[in-house]
C-alpha positions, 0 to 999 in steps of 0.5 A: 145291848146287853146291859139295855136287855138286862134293864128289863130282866135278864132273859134266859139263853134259850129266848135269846136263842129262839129268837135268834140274838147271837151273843156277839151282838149282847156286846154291840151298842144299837147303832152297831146292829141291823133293823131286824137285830133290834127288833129282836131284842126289842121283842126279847124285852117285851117277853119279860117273864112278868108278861101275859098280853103282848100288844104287837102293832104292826110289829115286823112290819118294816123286816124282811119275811123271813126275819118276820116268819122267825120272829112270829114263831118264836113269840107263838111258841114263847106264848103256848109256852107261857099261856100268853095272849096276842093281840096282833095289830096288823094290815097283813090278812095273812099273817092275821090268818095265820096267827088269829083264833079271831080276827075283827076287820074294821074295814068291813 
């Protein structure tokens, strides 16, 4: 995983931390690891440093809440950090509530 991470860019220990990647997992291939372990890293790579907008569709939608509530933290308080926008795609009006500033509901 560590050399798939670094295919992007290098990520620093403290997104690596926030986003709760444990450094025995950089040495595992990915079917060694969980579904919400990849997705971490998966999420680590699309905070690349060059990054202003994230497009997450549907993007902890198959985790448990709580690696989801971990994971939503963690890219909130990446993007204050960064000045980095979300548009957050989603089916789950709480967590649009949560998250969105404005939120268009196509159903309606």
């Amino acid at each position: 995983m560590h050399r798939i991470l670094h295919e992007g860019y290098q990520p620093d220990e403290e997104l690596l931390a926030l986003l709760g990647i444990e450094q025995e997992w950089l040495t595992r291939w990915p079917h060694e690891l969980s579904g919400g372990e990849l997705q971490r890293f998966c999420v680590a790579r699309a905070l690349g440093p060059n990054t202003r907008f994230l497009i997450a569709d549907e993007m902890t939608t198959m985790l448990d809440a709580i690696t989801q509530a971990q994971i939503w933290h963690a890219v909130t308080e990446i993007a204050k950090k960064r000045k980095m926008g979300i548009i957050v795609v989603t089916h789950e009006k709480k967590l649009m509530q949560r998250l969105c500033h404005r939120i268009i509901d196509f159903n309606e």
